[in-house]
C-alpha positions in Angstrom: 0.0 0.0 0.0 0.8 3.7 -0.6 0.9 6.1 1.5 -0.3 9.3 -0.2 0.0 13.0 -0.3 -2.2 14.8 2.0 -2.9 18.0 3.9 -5.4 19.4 6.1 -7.3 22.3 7.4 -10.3 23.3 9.5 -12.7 26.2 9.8 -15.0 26.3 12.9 -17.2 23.5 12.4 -15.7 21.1 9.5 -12.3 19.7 9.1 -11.1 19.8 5.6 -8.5 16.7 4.2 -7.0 16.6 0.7 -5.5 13.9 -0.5 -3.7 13.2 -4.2 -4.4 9.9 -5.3 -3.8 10.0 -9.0 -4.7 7.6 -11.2 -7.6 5.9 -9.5 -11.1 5.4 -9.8 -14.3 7.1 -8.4 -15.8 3.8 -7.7 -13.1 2.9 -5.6 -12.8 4.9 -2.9 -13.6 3.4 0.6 -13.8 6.1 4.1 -14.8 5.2 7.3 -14.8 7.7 9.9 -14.8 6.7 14.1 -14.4 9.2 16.6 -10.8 10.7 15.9 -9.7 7.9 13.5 -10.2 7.9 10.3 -9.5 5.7 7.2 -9.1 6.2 3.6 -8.9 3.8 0.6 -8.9 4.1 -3.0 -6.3 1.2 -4.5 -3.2 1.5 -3.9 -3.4 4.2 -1.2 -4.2 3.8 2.1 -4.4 6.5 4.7 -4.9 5.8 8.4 -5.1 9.3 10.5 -5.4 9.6 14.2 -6.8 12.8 14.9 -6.1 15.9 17.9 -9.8 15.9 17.8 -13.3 14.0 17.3 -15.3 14.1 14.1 -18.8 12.5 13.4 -20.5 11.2 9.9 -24.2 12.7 10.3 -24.6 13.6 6.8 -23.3 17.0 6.8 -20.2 15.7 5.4 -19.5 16.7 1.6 -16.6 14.4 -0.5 -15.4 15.7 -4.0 -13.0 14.5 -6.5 -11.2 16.3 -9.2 -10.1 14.0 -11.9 -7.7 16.2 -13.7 -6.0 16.6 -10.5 -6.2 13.3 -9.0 -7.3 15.6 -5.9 -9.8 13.8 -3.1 -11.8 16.9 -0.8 -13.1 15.6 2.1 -15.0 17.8 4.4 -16.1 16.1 7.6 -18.3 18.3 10.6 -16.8 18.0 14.0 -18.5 16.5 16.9 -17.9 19.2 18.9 -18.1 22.9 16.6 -16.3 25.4 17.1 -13.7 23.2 18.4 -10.2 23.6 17.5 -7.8 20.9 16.4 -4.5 21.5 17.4 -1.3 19.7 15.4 -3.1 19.8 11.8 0.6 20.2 10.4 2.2 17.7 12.2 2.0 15.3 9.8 3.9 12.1 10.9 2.6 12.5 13.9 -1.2 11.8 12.6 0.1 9.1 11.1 1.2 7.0 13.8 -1.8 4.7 15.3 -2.6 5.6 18.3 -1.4 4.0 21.6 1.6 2.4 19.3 5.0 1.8 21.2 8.7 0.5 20.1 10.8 -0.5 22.7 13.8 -1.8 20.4 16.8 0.3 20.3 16.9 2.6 17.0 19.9 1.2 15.5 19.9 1.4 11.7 22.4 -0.2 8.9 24.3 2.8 7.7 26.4 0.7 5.3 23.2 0.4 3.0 22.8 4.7 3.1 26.5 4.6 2.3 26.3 2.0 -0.4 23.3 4.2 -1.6 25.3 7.4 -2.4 27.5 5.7 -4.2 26.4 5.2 -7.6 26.7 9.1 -8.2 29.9 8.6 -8.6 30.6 6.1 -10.7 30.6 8.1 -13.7 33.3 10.9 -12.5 35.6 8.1 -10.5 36.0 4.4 -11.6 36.0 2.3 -8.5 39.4 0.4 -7.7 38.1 -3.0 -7.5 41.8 -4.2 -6.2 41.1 -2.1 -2.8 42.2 -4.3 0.2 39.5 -5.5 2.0 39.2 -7.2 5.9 36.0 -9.4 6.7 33.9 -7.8 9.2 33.0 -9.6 12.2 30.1 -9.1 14.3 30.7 -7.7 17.7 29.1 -10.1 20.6 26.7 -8.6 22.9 29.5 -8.0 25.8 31.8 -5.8 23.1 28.8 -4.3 22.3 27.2 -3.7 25.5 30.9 -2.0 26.4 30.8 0.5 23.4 29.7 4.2 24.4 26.2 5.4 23.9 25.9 8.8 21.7 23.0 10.0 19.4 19.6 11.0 20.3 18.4 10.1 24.1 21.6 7.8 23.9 20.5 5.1 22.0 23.0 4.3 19.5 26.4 2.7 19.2 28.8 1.3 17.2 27.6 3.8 13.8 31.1 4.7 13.5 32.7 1.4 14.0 32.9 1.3 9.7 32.4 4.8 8.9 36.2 5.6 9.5 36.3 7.5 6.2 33.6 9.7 6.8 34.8 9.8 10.5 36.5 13.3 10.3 34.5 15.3 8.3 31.5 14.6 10.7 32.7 14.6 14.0 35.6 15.5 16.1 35.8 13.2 18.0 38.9 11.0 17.6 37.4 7.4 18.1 33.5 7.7 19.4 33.1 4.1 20.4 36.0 4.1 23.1 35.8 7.4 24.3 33.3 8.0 27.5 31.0 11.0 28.2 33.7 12.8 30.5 36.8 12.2 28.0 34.6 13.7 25.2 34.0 16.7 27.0 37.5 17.3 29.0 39.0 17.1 24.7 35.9 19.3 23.9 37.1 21.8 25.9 40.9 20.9 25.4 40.3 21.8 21.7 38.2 25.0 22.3 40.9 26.2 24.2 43.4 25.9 21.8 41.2 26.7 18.5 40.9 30.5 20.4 42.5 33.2 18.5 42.9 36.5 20.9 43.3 38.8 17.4 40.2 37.1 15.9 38.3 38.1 18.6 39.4 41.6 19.4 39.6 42.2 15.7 35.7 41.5 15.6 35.0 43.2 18.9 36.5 46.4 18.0 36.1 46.1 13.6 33.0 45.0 14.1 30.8 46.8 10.8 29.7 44.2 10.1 28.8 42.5 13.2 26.1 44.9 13.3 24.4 44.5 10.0 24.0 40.9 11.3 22.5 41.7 14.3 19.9 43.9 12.6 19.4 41.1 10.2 15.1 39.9 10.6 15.3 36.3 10.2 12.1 34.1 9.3 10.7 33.5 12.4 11.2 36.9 14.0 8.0 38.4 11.3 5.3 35.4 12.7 3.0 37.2 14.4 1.9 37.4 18.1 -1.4 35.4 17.8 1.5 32.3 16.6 3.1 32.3 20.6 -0.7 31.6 21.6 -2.3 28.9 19.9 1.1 26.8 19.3 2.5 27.8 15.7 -0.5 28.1 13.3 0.8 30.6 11.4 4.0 28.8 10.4 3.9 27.5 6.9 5.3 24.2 5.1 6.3 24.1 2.2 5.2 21.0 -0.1 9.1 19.8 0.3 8.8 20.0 4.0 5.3 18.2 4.1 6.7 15.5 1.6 9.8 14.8 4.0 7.2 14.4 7.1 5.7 11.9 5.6 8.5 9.8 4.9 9.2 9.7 8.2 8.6 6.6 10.0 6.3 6.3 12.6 8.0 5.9 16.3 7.4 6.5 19.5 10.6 7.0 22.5 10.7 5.7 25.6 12.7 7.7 27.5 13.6 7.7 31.1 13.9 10.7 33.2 18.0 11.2 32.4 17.5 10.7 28.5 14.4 13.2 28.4 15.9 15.7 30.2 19.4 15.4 27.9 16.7 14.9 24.7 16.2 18.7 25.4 18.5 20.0 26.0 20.6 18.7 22.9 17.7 20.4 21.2 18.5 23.8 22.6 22.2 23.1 21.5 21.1 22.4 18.0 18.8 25.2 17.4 21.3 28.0 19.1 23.5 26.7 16.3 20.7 26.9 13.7 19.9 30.2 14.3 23.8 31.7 14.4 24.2 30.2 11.1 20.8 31.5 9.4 21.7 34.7 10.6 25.3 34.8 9.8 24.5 33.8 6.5 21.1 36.2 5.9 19.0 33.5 5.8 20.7 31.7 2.6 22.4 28.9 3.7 25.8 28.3 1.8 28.2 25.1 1.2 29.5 26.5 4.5 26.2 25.4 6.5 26.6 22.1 7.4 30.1 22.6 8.6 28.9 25.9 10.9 25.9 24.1 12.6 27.8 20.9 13.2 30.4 22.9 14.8 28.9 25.4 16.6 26.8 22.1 18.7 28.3 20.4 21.0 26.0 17.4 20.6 26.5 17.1 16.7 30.5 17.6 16.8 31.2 15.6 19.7 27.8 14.0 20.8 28.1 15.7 23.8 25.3 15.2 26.3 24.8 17.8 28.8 23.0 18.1 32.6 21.8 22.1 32.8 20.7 24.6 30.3 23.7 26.8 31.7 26.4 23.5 30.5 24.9 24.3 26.9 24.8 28.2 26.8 28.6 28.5 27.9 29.6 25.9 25.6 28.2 27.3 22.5 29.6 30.9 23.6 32.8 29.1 23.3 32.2 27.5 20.0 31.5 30.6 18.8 34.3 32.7 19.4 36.8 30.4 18.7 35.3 28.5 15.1 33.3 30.5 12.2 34.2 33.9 10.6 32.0 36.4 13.2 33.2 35.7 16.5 31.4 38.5 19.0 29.7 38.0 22.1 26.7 39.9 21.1 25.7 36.8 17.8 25.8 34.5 20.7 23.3 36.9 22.8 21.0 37.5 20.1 21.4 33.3 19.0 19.6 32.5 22.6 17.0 35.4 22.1 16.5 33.7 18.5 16.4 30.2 19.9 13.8 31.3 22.7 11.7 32.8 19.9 11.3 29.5 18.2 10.5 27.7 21.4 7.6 30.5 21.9 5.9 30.1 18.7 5.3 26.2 19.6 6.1 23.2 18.2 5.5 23.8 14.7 8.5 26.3 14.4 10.6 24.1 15.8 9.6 21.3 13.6 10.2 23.9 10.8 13.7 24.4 11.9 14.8 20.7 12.2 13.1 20.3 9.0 15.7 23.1 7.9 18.5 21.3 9.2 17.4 17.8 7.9 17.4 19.6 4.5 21.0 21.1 4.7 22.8 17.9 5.9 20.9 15.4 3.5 22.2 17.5 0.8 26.2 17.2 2.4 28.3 14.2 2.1 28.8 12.6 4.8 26.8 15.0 6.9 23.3 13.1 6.2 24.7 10.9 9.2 23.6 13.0 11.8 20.4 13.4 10.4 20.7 9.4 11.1 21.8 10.0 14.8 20.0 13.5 16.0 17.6 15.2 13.4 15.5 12.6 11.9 14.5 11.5 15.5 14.0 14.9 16.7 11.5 15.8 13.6 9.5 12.7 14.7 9.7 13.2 18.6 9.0 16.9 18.9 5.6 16.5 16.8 4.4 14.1 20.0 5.5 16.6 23.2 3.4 18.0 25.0 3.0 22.3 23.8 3.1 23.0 27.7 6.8 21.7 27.8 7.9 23.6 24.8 6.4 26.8 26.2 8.4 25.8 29.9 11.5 25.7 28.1 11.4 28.9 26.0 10.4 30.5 29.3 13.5 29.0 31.3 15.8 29.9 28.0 14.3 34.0 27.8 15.2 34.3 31.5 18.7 32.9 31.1 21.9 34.8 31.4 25.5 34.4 30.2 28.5 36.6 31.1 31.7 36.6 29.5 33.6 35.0 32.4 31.7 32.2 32.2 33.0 31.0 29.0 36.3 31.0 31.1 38.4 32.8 28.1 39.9 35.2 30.0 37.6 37.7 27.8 37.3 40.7 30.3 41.2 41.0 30.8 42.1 40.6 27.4 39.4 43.5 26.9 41.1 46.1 29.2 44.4 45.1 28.1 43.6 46.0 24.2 42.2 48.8 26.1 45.3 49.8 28.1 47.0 50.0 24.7 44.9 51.6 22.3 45.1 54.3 25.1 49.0 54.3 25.7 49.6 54.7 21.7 46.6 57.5 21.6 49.1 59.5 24.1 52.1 58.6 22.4 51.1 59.9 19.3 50.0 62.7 20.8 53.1 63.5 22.9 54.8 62.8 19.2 52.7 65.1 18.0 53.9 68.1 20.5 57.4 66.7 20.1 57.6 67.4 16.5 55.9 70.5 16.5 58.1 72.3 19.4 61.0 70.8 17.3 60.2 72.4 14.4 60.2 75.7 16.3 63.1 75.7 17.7 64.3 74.7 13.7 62.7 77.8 12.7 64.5 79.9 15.5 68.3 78.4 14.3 67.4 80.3 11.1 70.2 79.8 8.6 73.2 79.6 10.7 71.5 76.0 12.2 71.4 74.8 8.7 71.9 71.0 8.3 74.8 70.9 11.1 72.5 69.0 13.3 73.3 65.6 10.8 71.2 62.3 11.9 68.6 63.9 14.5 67.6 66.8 12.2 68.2 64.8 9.2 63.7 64.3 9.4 63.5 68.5 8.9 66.2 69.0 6.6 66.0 71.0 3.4 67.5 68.4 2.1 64.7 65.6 1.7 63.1 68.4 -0.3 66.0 69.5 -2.3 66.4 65.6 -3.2 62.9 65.2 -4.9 63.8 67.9 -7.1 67.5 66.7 -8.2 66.8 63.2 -8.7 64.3 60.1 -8.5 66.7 58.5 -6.9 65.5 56.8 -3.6 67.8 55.0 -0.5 67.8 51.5 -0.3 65.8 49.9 3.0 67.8 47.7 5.2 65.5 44.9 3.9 67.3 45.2 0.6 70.4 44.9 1.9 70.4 42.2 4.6 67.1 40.7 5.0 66.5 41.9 8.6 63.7 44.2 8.8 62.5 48.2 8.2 65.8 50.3 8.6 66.3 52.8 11.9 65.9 56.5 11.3 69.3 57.7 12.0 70.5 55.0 8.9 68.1 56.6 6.8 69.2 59.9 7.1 73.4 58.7 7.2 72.6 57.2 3.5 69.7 60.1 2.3 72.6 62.5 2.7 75.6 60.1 1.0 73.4 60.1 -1.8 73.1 64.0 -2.2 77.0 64.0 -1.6 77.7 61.6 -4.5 75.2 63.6 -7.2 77.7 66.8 -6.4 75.9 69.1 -8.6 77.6 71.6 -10.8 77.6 75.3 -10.2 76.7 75.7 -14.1 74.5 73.1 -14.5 71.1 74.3 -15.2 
């Protein structure tokens, strides 16, 4: 059977389904409507919905099909009018049956998606059928029972045990399925704190043009309007790709204990803060750069970090940011939790709409579709089943957050005052320079002609001469890099080899 397209909508008393089932007959179509579940048929689809709310068949309902289209209307009157049915664009979500459950762990064959995206390159690359092979061997349930658990709510292992190729360009993470929770996280911050570039960052904080066209940047989600916060995320549209990937979801259902729920969301916090840094770094048109930016900027994605308090997240993706992509200033990672609270606020749906996002930009990156295999697939399919209430508690507890500088324990504040300290020494020393000079020149003017050039290398900077050389000849001294390699030449130098030069011209008397 066939699953097919379909979309719905309501108005106060009906709810309105489309479905596209091309290439059938009239005759053929078989509906049956009980309470919230509903059933459609027309060979070979077959649609099974279970519904956020109860509809009846007392013959107020009205069914029309347009041929040309291949496009089923079904308008069904709800038991209850005036009713509203919350989670209409959830689609996978509908279609799993209700009261279904999976306890087996989520572990899929990646060798087959890898065997999959293959083929595209046969044409450009011939394959070396001589490569050296080893035969695998299964790992017994002890070996595998001892690998580390990563992925979303922990349930995977052993992905990367033959993905040593794609390894690198996914993760950081040196060898995933030896490597426990704490190790990951002590070479997390190991590498954060030698990735940090101190002239990066001030060169950003105090050139920082275009930091501020960023900031005033208006991405997607910051125009829905205020009546989308209320009633969960109507307002937030799907486009026919997004709506085409939910329903080739499959259906699931997590059981999670306490620990894994509570890490569940928090990794999704992680993941959006780096959605929303990238969208906005990038004006909303995501680049070949994408991928790489949101994997890096989350912890959870680059080295499947799992974390214990909203605060463990914020301070490490302040640190991500201002040691990794091309804008590192405190205030993107500011506005990125205002952004990611935003999303939380208008409901489920704009969350769904950003995973949907992210699913799109790593299924079209080699090999980055494998974390849409350990995170964002399973996320598109869990957040559709939360409860609104927990979303709304999390984008409250996010909005009233708060993250200094000294937290991200980068010494920020002291390297601050100390670019400080010296923008302000070399503002007075130009100035005292300035003064210098000036009372210099003065007292040059007061020598009149009996100080002449007597004073050799110190007035050698105010000499007549220097002028008197632009006019007699193009001729120009020769830098101490010129000669020996070893840097800009000293002033007094200069001036010893300015005035050798004028010596060897020795222009006539009668020369005109």
């Amino acid at each position: 059977m066939i699953t097919p397209a379909f979309d719905l909508s309501q108005d106060p008393d009906f709810l309105i389904l489309s479905i596209r089932v091309p290439y059938t007959r009239t005759s053929e179509f078989d509906l049956s409507i009980d309470g919230r579940d509903l059933k459609f048929y027309a060979k070979p689809y077959f649609l099974r919905l279970s519904l956020p709310g109860r509809i009846v068949e007392d013959g107020r309902e009205k069914a029309t099909f347009d041929i040309d289209k291949g496009l089923f209307t079904l308008r069904v009157p709800k038991e209850t009018p005036g009713e509203k049915f919350e989670g209409l664009q959830l689609l996978t979500s509908l279609l799993a049956p209700k009261g279904s459950r999976s306890a087996k762990p989520l572990v899929e064959e990646m060798s087959a998606v890898c065997s999959g995206s293959a083929g595209d390159d046969e044409e450009e690359e011939e394959f070396d059928w001589q490569v050296e092979q080893e035969v695998y061997v299964e790992r017994s349930e002890e070996e595998t029972r001892a690998m580390q658990l990563y992925g979303f709510g922990n349930q995977r292992s052993g992905v990367f045990a033959r993905l040593q190729e794609e390894l690198g360009d996914v993760i950081d993470v040196k060898n995933p399925e030896g490597t426990s929770a704490a190790d990951r996280r002590r070479a997390r911050l190991e590498a954060e704190a030698s990735a940090f570039s101190a002239d990066h960052y001030l060169a950003d904080l105090f050139e920082d043009e275009e930091i501020k066209v960023l900031l005033k940047f208006k991405p997607w989600w910051t125009t829905l309007s205020s009546s989308t916060e209320e009633d969960g995320g109507s307002d937030v549209v799907f486009t026919d790709e997004d709506k085409e990937q939910l329903r080739k979801f499959s259906n699931r259902s997590y059981l999670l204990d306490k620990t894994s729920s509570h890490q569940v969301w928090l990794g999704l916090v992680d993941i959006l803060l780096a959605y929303v840094y990238e969208v906005r770094s990038t004006d909303g048109e995501h680049s070949v750069e994408s991928p790489w930016t949101i994997r890096k900027l989350s912890g959870t994605l680059s080295w499947l970090e799992t974390f214990s308090s909203l605060k463990e997240v914020l301070v490490s993706f302040g640190r991500r940011v201002l040691c990794f992509p091309l804008y590192r200033h405190f205030a993107l990672v500011t506005s990125a939790m205002q952004d990611a609270a935003k999303i939380l606020q208008s409901g489920k749906s704009c969350v769904l709409k950003s995973l949907l996002d992210i699913h799109k930009v790593f299924r079209e990156n080699d090999p980055a579709y494998i974390l849409n295999d350990l995170y964002i697939t399973d996320y598109c399919i869990w957040i559709q089943r939360v409860k609104s209430k927990k979303v709304a508690s999390l984008a409250a507890t996010l909005q009233k957050a708060s993250l200094r500088k000294k937290d991200l324990d980068l010494e920020l504040d002291e390297l601050e005052d100390a670019a400080v300290m010296v923008m302000e020494e070399e503002e007075t020393g130009d100035s005292s320079e300035g003064s210098d000079s000036s009372s210099e020149s003065e007292e040059s003017e007061e020598g009149g002609a009996g100080g002449g050039a007597g004073g050799g290398e110190e007035t050698c900077k105010d000499s007549p001469l220097q002028s008197q050389t632009s006019l007699l000849s193009p001729i120009q001294p020769r830098t101490l890099t010129e000669e020996t390699g070893e840097g800009p030449p000293s002033p007094s130098g200069g001036c010893r080899r300015l005035i050798q030069d004028l010596e060897d011209l020795r222009v006539s008397p009668d020369s005109s």
